[in-house]
DSSP file (Angstrom, degrees, kcal/mol; ACC not computed):
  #  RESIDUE AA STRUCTURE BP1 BP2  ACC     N-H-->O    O-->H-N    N-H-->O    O-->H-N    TCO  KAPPA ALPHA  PHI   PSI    X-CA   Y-CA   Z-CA
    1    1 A X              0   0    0      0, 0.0     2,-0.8     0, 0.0     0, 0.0   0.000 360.0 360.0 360.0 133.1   10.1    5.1    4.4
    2    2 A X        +     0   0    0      1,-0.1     2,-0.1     2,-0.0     0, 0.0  -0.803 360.0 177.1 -99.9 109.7    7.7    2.0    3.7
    3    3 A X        +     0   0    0     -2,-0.8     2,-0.3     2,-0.0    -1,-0.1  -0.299  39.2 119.8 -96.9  48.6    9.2   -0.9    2.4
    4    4 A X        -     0   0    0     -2,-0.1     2,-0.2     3,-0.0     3,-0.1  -0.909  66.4-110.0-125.2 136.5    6.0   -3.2    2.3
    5    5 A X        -     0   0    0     -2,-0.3     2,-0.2     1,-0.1    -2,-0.0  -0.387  45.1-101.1 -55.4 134.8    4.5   -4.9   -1.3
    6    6 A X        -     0   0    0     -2,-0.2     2,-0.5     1,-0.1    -1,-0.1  -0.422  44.1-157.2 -68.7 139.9    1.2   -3.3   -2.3
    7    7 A X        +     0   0    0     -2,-0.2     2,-0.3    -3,-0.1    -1,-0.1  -0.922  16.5 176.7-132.9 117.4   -1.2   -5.4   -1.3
    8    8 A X        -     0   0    0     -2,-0.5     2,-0.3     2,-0.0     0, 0.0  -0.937  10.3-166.2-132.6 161.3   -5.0   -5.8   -2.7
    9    9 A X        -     0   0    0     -2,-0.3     2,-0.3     2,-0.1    -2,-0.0  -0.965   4.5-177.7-153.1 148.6   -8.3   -8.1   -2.3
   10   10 A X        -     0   0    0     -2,-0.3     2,-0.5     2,-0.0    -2,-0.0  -0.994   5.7-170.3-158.4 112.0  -11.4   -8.3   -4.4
   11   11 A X        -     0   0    0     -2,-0.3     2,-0.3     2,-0.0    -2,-0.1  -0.953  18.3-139.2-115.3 155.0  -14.1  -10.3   -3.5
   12   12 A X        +     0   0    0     -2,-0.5    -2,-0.0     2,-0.1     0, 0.0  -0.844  20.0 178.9 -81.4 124.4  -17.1  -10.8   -6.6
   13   13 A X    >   +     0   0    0     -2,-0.3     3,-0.8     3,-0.0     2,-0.4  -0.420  28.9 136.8-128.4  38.0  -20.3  -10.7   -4.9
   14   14 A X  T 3   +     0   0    0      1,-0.2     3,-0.1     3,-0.0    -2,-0.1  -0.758  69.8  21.7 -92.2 150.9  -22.4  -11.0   -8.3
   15   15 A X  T 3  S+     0   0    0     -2,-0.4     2,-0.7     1,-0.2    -1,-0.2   0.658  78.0 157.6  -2.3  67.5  -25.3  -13.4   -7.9
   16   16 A X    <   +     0   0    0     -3,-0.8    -1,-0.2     1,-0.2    -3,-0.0  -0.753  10.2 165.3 -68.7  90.2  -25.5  -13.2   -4.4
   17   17 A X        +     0   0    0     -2,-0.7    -1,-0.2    -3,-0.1    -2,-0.0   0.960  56.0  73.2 -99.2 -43.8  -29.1  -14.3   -3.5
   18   18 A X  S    S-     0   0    0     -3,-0.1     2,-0.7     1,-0.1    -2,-0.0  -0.042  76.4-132.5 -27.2 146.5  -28.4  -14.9    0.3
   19   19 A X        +     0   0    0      1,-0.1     3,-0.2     2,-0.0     4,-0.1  -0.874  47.6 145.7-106.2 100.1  -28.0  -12.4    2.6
   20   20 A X     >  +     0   0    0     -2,-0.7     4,-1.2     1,-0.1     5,-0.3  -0.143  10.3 143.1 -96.6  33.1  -24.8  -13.7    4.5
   21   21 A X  H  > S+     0   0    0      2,-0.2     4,-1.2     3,-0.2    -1,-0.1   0.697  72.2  66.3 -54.5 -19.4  -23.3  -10.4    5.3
   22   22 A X  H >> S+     0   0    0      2,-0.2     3,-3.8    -3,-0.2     4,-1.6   0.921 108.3  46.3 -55.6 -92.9  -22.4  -12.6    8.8
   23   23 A X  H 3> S+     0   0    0      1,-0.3     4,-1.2     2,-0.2    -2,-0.2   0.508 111.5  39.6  15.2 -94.8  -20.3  -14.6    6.5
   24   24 A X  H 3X S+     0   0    0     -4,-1.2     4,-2.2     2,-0.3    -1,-0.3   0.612 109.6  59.0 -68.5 -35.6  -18.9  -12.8    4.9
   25   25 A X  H <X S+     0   0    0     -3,-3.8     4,-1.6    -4,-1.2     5,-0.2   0.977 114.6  47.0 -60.3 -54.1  -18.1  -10.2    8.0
   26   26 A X  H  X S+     0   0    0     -4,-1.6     4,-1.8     1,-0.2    -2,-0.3   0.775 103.1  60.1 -58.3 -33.5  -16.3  -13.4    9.7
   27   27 A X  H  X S+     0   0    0     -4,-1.2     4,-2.0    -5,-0.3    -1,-0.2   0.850 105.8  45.6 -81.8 -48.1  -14.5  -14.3    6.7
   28   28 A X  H >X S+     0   0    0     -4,-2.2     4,-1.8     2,-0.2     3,-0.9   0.983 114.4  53.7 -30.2 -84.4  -12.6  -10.8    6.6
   29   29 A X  H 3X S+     0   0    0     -4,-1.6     4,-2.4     1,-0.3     5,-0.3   0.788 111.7  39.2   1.0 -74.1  -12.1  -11.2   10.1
   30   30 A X  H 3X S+     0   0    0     -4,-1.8     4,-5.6     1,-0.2     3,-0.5   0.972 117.6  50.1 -56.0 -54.8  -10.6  -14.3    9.9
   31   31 A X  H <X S+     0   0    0     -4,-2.0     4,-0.8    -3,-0.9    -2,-0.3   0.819 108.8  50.3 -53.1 -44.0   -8.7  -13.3    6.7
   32   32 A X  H  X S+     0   0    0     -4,-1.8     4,-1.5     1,-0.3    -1,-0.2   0.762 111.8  55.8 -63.5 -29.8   -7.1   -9.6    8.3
   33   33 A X  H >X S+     0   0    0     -4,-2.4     4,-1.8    -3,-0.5     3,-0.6   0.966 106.1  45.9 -85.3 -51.2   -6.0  -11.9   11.1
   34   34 A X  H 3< S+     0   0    0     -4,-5.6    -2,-0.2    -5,-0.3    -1,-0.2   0.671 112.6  47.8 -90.2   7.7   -4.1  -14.3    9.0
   35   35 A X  H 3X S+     0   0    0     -4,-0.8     4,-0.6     3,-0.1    -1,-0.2   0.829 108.5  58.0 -68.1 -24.8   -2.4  -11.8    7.1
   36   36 A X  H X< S+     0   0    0     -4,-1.5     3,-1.0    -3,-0.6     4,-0.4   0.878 109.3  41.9 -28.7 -78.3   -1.6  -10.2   10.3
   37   37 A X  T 3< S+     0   0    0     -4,-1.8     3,-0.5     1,-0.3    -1,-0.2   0.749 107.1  61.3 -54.6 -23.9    0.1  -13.2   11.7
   38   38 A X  T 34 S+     0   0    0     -5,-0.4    -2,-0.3     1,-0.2    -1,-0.3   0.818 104.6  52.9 -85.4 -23.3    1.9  -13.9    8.4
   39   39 A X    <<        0   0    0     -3,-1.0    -1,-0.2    -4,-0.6    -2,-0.2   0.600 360.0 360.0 -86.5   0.4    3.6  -10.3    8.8
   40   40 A X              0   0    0     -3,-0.5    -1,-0.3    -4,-0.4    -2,-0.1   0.175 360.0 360.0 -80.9 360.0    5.0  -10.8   12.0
């Protein structure tokens, strides 16, 4: 049985004139890892 809160993320990428897909790739990254640590 899974007892873990449902959990979502939504980023807006509307008027995005850059391509930073780097960015943005690192900024997941970064983000997965510090939910990651926070569930520990």
């Amino acid at each position: 049985m899974i007892n873990e809160q449902p959990f979502a993320v939504s980023f807006d990428m509307d008027g995005v004139v850059a391509d930073n897909i780097s960015y943005h790739f690192d900024a997941w990254r970064q983000f997965v890892w510090q939910i990651w640590l926070s569930s520990e």
